[in-house]
C-alpha positions as CSV (number, residue, x, y, z in Angstrom):
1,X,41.9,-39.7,-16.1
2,X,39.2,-39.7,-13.2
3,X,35.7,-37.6,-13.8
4,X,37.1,-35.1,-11.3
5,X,40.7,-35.0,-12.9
6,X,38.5,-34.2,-16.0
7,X,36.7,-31.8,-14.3
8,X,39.4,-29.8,-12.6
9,X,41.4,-29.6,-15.9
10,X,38.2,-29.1,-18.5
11,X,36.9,-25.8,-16.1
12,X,40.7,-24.3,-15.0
13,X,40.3,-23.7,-19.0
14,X,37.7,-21.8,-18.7
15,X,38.0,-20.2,-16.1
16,X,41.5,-19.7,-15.3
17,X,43.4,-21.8,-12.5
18,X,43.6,-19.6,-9.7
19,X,39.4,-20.0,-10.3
20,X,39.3,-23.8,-9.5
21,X,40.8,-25.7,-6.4
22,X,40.9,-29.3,-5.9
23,X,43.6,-29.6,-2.5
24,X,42.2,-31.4,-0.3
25,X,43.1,-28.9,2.4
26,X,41.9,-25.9,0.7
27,X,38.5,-27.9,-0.4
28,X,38.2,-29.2,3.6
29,X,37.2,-26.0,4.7
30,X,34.4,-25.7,2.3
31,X,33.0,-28.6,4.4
32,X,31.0,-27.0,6.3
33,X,28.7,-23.8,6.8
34,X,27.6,-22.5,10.2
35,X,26.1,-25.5,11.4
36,X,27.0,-29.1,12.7
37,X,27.1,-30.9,9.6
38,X,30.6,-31.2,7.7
39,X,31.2,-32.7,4.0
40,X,33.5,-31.3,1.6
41,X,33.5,-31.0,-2.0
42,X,36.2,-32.6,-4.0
43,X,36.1,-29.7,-6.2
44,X,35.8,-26.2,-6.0
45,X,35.0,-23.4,-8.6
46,X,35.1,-19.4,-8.8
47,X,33.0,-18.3,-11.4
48,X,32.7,-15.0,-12.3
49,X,29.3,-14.8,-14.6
50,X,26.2,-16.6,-15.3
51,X,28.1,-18.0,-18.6
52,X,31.0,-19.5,-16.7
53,X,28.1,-20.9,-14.4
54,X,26.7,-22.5,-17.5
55,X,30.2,-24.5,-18.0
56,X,30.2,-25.6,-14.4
57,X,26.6,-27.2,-14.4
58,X,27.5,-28.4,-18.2
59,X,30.9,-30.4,-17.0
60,X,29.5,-31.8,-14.2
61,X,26.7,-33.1,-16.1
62,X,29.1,-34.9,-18.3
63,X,31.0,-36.2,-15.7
64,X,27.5,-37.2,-13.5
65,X,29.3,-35.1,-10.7
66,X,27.0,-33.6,-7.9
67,X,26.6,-29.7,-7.9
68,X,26.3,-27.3,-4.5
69,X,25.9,-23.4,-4.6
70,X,27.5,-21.9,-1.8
71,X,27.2,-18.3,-1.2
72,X,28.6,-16.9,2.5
73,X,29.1,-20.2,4.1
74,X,26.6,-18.8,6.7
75,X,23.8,-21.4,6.3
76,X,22.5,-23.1,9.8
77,X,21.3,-26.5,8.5
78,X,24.4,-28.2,6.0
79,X,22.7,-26.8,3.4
80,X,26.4,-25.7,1.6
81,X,27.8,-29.3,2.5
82,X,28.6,-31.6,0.3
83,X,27.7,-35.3,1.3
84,X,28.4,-36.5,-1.8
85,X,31.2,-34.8,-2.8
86,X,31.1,-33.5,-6.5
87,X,31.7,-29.8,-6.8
88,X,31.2,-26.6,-4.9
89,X,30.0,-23.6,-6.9
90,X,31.5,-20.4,-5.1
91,X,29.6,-17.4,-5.8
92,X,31.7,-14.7,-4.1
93,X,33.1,-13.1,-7.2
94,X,29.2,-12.9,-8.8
95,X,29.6,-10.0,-6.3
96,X,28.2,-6.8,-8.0
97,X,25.2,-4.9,-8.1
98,X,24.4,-4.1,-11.9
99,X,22.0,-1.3,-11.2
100,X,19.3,0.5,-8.9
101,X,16.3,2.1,-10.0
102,X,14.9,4.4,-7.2
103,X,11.9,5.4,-9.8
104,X,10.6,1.4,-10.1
105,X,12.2,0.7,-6.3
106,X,14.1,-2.3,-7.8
107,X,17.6,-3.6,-7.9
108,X,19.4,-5.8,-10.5
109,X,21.9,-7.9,-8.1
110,X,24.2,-11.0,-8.8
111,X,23.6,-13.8,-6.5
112,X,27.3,-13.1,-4.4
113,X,25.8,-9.8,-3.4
114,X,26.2,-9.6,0.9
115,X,22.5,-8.7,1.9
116,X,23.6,-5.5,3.9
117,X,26.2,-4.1,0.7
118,X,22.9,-3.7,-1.0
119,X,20.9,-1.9,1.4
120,X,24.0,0.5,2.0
121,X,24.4,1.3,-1.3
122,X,20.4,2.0,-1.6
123,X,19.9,4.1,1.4
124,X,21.2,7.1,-0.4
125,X,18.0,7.0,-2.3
126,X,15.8,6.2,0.9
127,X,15.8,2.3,0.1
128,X,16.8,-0.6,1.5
129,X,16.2,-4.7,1.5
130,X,14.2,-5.5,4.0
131,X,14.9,-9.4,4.7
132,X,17.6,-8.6,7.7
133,X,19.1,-12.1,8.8
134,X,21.3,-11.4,11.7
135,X,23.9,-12.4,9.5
136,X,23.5,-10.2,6.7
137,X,26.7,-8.6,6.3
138,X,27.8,-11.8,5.3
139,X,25.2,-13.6,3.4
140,X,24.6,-13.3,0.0
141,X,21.4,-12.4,-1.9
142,X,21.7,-15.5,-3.8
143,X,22.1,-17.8,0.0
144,X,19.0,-15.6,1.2
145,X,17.0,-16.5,-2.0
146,X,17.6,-20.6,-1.5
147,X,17.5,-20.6,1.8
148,X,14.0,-17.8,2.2
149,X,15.5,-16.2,5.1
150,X,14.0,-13.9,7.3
151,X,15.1,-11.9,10.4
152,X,13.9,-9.7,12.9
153,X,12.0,-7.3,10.8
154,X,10.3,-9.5,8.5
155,X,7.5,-9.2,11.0
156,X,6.2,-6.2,9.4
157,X,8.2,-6.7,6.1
158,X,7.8,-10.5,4.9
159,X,10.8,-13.3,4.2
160,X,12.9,-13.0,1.3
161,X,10.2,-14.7,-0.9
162,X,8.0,-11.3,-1.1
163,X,10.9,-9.4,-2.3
164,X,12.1,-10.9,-5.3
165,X,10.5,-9.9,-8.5
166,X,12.8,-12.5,-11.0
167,X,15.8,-14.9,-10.6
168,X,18.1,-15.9,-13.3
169,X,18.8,-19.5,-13.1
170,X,21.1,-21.9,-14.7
171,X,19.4,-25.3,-14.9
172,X,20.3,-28.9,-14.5
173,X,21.4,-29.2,-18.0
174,X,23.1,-25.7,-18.2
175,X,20.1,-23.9,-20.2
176,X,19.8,-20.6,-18.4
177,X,16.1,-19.4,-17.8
178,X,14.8,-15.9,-16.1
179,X,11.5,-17.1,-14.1
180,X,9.4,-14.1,-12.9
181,X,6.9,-13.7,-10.0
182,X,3.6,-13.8,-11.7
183,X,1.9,-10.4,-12.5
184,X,-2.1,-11.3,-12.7
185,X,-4.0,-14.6,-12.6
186,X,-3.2,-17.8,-14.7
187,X,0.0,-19.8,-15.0
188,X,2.2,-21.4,-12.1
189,X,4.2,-19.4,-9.5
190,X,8.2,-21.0,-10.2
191,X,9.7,-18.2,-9.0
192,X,8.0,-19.3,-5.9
193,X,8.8,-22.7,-6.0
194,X,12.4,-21.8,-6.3
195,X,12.9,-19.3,-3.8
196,X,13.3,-21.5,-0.6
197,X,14.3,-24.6,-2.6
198,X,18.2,-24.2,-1.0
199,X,19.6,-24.9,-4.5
200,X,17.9,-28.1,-5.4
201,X,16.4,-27.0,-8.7
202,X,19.1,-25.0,-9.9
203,X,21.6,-22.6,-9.7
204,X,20.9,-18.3,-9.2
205,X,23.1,-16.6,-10.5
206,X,21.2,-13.0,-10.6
207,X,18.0,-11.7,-9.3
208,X,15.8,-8.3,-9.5
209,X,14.8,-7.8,-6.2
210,X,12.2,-5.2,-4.7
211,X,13.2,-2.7,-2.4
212,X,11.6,-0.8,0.2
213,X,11.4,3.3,1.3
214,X,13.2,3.7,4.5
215,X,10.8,4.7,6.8
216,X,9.8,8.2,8.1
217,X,10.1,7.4,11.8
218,X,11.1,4.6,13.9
219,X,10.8,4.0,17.8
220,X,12.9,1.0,19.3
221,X,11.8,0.2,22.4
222,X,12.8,-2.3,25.4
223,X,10.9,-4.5,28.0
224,X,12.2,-6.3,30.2
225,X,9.7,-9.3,32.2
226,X,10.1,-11.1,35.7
227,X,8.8,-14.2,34.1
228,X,9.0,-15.7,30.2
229,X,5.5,-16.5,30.7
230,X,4.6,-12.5,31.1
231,X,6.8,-11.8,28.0
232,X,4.9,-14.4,25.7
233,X,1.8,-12.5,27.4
234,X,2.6,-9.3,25.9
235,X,3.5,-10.8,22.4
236,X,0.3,-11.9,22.4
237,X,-1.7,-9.1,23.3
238,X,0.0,-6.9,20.7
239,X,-0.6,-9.1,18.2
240,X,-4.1,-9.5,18.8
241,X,-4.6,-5.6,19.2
242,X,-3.8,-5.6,15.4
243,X,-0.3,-4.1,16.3
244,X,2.0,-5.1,13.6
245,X,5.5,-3.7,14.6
246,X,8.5,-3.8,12.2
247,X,10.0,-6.1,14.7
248,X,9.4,-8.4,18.6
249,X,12.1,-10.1,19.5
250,X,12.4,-12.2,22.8
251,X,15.5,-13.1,24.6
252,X,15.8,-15.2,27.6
253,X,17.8,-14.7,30.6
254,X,20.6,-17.1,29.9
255,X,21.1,-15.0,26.6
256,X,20.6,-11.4,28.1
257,X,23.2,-12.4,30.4
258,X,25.7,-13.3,27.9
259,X,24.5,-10.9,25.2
260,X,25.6,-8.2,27.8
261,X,28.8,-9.2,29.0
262,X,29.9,-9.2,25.9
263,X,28.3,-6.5,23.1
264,X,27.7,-4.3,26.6
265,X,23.8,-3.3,25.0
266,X,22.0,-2.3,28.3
267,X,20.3,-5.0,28.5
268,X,18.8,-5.5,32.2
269,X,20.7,-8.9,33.2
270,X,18.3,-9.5,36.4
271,X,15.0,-9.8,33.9
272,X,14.0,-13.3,33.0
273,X,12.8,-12.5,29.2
274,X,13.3,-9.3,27.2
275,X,11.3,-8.0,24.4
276,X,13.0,-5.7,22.4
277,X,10.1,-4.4,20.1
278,X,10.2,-1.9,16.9
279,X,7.4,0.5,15.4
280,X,8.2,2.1,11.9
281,X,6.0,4.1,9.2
282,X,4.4,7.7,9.4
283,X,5.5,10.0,12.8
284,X,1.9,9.5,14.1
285,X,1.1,6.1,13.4
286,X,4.3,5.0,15.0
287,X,3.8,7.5,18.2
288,X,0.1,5.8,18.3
289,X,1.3,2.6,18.1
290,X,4.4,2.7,20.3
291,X,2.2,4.0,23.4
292,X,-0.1,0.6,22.6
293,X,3.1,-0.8,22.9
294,X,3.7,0.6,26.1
295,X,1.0,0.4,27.6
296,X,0.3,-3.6,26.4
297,X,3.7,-4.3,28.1
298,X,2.9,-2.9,31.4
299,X,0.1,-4.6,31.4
300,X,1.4,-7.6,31.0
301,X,3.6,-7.1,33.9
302,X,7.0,-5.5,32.3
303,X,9.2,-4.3,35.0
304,X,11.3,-2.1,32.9
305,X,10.4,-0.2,30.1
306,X,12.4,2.1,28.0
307,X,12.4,4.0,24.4
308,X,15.1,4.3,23.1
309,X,16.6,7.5,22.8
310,X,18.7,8.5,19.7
311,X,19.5,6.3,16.8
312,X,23.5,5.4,18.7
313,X,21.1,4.2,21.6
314,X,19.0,2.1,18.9
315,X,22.2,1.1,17.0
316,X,23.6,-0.6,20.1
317,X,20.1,-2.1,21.1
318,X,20.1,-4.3,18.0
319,X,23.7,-4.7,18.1
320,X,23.0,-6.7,21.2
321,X,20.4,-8.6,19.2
322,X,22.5,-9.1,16.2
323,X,25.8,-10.5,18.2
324,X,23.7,-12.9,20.2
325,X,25.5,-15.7,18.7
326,X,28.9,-14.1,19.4
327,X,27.6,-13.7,23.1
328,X,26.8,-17.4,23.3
329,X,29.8,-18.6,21.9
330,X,31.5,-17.2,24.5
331,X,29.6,-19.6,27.2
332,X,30.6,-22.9,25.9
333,X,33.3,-23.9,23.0
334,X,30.3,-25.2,20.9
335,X,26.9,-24.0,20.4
336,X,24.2,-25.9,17.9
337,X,21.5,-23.4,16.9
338,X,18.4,-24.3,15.8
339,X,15.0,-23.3,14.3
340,X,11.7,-24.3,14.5
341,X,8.4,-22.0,14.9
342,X,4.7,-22.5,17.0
343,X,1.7,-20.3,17.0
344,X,2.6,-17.2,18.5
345,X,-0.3,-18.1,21.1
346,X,1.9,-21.6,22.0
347,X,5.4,-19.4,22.3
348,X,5.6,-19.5,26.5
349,X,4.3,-23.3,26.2
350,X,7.8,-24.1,23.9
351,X,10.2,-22.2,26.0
352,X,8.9,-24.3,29.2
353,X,9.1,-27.2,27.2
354,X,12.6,-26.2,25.9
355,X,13.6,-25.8,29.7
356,X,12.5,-29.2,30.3
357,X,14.2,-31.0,27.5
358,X,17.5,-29.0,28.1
359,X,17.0,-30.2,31.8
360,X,16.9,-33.9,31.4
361,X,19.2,-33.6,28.7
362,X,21.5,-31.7,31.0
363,X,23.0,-29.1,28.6
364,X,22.6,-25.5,28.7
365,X,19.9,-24.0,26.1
366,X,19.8,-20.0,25.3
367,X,16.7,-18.9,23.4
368,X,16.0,-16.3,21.0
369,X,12.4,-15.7,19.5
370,X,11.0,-13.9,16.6
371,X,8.3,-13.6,18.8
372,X,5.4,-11.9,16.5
373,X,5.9,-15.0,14.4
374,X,6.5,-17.5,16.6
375,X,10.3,-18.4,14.9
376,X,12.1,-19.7,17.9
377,X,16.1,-20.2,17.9
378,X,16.9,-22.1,20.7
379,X,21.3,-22.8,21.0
380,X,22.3,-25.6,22.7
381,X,25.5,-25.2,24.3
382,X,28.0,-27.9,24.9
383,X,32.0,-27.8,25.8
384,X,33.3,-31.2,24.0
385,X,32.8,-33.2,20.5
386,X,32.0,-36.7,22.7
387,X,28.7,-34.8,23.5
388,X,27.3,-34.6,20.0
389,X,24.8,-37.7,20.5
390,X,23.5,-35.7,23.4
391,X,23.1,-32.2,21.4
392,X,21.8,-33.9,19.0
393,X,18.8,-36.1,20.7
394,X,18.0,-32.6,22.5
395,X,17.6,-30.7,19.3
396,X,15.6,-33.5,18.3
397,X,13.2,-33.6,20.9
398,X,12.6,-30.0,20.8
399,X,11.9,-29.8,16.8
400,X,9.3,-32.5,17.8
401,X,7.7,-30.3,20.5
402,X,7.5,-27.5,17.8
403,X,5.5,-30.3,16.2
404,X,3.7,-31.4,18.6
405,X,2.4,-27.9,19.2
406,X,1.1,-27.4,15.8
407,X,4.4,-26.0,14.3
408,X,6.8,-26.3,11.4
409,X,10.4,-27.4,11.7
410,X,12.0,-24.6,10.4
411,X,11.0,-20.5,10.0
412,X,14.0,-19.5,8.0
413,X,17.1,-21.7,8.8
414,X,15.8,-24.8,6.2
415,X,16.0,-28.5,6.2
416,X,19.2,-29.3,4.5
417,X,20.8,-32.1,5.8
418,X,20.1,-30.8,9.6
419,X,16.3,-32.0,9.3
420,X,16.4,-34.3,6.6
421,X,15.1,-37.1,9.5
422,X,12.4,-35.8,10.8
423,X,10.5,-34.6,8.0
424,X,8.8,-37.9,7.8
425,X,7.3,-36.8,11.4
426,X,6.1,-33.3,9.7
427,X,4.7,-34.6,6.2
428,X,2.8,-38.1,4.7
429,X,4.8,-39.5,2.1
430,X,1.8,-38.4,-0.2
431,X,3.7,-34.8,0.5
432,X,6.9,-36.2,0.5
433,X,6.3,-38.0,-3.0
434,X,4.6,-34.7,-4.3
435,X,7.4,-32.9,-3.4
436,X,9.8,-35.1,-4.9
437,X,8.0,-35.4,-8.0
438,X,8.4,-31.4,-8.3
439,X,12.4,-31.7,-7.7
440,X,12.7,-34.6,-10.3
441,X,10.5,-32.5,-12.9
442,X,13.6,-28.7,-12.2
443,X,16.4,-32.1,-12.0
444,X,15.5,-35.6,-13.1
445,X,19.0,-36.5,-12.1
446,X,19.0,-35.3,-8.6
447,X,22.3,-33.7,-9.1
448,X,21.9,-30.2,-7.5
449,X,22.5,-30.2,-4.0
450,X,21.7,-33.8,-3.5
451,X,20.7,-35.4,0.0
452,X,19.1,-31.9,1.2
453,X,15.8,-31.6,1.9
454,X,13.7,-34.6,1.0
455,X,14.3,-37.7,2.7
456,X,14.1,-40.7,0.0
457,X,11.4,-42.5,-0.4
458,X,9.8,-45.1,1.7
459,X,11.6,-48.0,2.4
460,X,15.1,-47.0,1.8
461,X,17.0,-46.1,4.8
462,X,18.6,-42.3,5.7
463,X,21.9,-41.8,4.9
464,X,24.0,-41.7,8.2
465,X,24.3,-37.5,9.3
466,X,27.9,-36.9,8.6
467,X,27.9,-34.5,11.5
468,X,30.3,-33.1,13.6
469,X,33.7,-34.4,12.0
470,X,36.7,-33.6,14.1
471,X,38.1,-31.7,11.3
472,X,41.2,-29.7,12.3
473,X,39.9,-26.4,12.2
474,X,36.8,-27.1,14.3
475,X,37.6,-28.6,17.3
476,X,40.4,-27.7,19.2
């Protein structure tokens, strides 16, 4: 009998057989997550607690077979593929929230929770979680803990890192461990090493999180620029006036344009950038710092400039914000997004650099900023598969103007596979061998989520990207 014959037979035991799926059509579409890169597990398992976890990660480690968390499929950079097959680790039915203490502002979740199921079920205490990717009603607490996502809010608010207090954790050889953020001086921060790791040094299966009070008041307001250089003008006055909104986001024309054809937001199509900007807190702290707002913006050259008025007029101002990716799908069959971040200063200088390289690469680029931290999203839109090479040298080249401007190659999205490259260009091997000394020391074996992240060491060659496979389901 083969390890994954083993495998499939050892964990239907335990789990039950509607729990464990090894088809090859049904494990095909767990190939891939929201981005380019597509490779499917041989195997893949439903548990339904942290124990049946625990005889996953044990059977695999008999069997030497690879191990991938995958929460709502809704990662942007492979990080839920599987390049080396092995088994995927389903977390959809760890989908319940064990309890909510509005006295300590803290939630107990497993790791299948969707990010905005928690915040609804808070807000009848005046809480909510504050990390708001745009794709939060689908991605899990557990997918938002290995991956450190952000969103629009985490301006004023801070990644998912700053709001998780503990994280249960099923290890490479199936001991389970609860790691804690540190309370006081002394000792090493794991918890922090873990959150962001995107399931490389082990497996969460339940976290107590923080949550935060609702605010008092809140004022959305919108902008709208002849010029993206007048936009990234305003950014950067308002952060350098000590102005720390709740949210600044920055959409260029090619996205307005789209974004309003199709979620119909109000959005002013004939502006060249928009900044849709958000003040929360106390009613007269965010008056004061709304008119700074204001006035920072017309000083910067905004052409239009409007609060909004009631919460449905807010509601379908971030709606706009939230479907961008809808609205740009709707331009072109195929759109790769990426992520990279600058100095908020260096902003306007990446989105004229981004128009240059999507020039001589001739493909379209739409560009969304979380403009008060310089986390740019630009999506490359192309119409056919036999353009991949192209998408992908252009994605390439503008990651290495993030760099070149003394940025990072990812704000929120990860490495995964998507970056795995061009980390050499970011780090020394010194990092690189530091790093990898820290995932050997969580996994000696290198068995959870293998080929994601670190690049191996010097002198061995990258494995070739398994990107873009004309899978059925994707390209038609």
């Amino acid at each position: 009998m083969s390890a994954l014959a083993a495998a499939a037979a050892r964990l239907r035991q335990v789990l039950g057989p509607g729990a464990v799926h090894d088809d090859p059509y049904e494990t095909a579409l767990l190939g891939y997550d929201a981005g380019l890169d597509e490779s499917p597990p041989v195997l893949a398992v439903l548990p339904a607690s942290t124990a049946e976890v625990v005889e996953v990660v044990r059977t695999a480690g008999e069997l030497d077979l690879p191990v991938v968390a995958r929460g709502g499929g809704t990662g942007l950079s492979g990080g839920a593929t599987c390049p080396r097959g092995g088994i995927a680790v389903l977390m959809a039915r760890m989908n319940r929230i064990l309890s909510i203490e509005a006295s300590t502002r803290t939630a107990v979740v497993q790791a299948g929770v969707p990010n905005l199921e928690l915040s609804r079920q808070s807000a009848s205490l005046g809480l909510h979680f504050a990390p708001d990717p745009s794709s939060q009603k689908a991605s899990t607490i557990g997918g938002n803990i290995a991956e450190n996502a952000g969103g629009p809010h985490t301006l004023r608010y801070g990644v998912t890192a700053g709001h998780v207090l503990a994280a249960e954790v099923v290890l490479h050889d199936a001991t389970v461990r609860w790691l804690e953020a540190p309370t006081g001086p002394g000792g090493y921060d794991l918890l922090g090493v873990l959150v962001g790791s995107e399931g490389t040094l082990g497996l969460v299966t339940t976290a107590r999180v923080r949550l935060t009070p609702l605010p008092e008041a809140v004022v959305t307001l919108l902008a709208a620029f002849p010029s993206v250089r007048a936009a990234g003008e305003a950014v950067t006055r308002i952060v350098a006036a000590g102005i720390v909104p709740a949210a600044l986001e920055m959409m260029d024309r090619l996205t307005l344009r789209a974004i309003e054809a199709y979620a119909r937001a109000d959005y002013p199509t004939e502006a060249q950038a928009v900044l849709l900007a958000e003040v929360d807190g106390l009613a007269e702290e965010v008056d004061e710092a709304a008119a700074q707002v204001e006035r920072i913006c017309r000083e910067a050259g905004a052409c239009t400039l409007r609060r909004a008025r009631d919460q449905r007029d807010r509601d379908r101002l971030w709606k706009g914000r939230k479907e961008a990716g809808g609205a740009l799908g709707r331009l072109a069959r195929h759109f790769y997004v990426m992520d990279g971040v600058v100095p908020v200063s260096e902003v306007p200088r990446l989105l004229a650099s981004i128009d240059e390289i999507a020039e001589r690469h001739g493909l379209p680029v739409g560009t969304l900023v979380h403009a008060g931290d310089g986390n740019v999203h630009p999506n490359v839109l192309f119409n056919d598969r036999h353009e991949i090479e192209r998408v992908l040298a252009c994605a390439d080249d503008i990651e290495r103007a993030c760099l070149k401007l003394g940025g990072s190659l990812s704000g929120e999205h990860g490495v995964g596979a998507e970056k795995l490259h061009l980390m050499r260009e970011m780090f020394s091997e010194v990092d690189l061998d530091t790093m990898r000394a820290v995932r050997k020391a969580f996994d000696p074996g290198e068995r959870l989520n293998p080929g994601k992240v670190l690049p191996p060491p010097a002198g061995t060659p990258l494995p070739p990207r398994p990107a873009v496979l004309p899978g059925v389901g994707r390209w038609i």
